[in-house]
C-alpha positions in Angstrom: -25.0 -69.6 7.1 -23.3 -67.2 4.5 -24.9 -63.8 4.2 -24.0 -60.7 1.8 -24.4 -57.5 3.4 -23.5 -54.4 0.7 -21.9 -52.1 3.5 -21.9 -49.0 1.4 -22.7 -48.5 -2.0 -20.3 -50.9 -4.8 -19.4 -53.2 -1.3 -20.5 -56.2 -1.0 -19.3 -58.6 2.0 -19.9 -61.8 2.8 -19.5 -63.3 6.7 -21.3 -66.3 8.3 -24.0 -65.4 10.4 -25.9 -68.0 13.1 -28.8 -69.9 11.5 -32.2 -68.2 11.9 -34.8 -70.3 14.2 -38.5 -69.6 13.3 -41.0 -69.1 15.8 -44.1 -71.5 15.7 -46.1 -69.1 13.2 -43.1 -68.5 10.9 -40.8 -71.2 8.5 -37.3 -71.5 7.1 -36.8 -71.1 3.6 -33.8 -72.6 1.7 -33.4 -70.2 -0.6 -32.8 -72.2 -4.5 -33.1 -69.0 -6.5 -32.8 -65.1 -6.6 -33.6 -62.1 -8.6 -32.5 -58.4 -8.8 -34.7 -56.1 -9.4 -34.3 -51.7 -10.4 -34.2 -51.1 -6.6 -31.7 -53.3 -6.2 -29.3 -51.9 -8.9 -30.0 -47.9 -7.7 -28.9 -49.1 -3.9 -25.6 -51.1 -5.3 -25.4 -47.7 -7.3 -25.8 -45.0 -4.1 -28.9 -44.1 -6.1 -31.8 -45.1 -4.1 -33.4 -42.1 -1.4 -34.7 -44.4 1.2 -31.2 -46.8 1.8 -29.2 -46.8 4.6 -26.2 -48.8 4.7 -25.5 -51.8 5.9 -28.1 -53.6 4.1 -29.3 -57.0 3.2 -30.5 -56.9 -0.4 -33.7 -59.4 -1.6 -37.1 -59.8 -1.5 -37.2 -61.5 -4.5 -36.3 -65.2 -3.6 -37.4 -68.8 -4.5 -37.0 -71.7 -2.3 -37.8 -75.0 -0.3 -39.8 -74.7 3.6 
């Protein structure tokens, strides 16, 4: 599966990673949609406090189970 991971601030990457397998209380979501929110801008920015890079952006998603 093809993941983004900004590795410092204005870098974005992009790598395959292995496929995530739930455990029996969790699901898989196939992720359909996205949005960016003002946190998300300040850490592609260097701007927000609380970051520390490598990071995987989104909590914001949309999708099937």
């Amino acid at each position: 599966m093809l993941q983004a991971v900004m590795v410092e601030a204005g870098k974005i990457e992009f790598g395959q990673v292995e496929k995530p397998k739930p455990e029996d209380h969790e699901v898989l979501i196939k992720i359909k949609r996205i949005g960016i929110c003002g946190s998300d801008i300040h850490v592609f920015h260097g701007l927000h406090p609380y970051t520390n890079y490598p990071v995987v952006q989104g909590h914001e998603v949309s999708g099937e189970i």
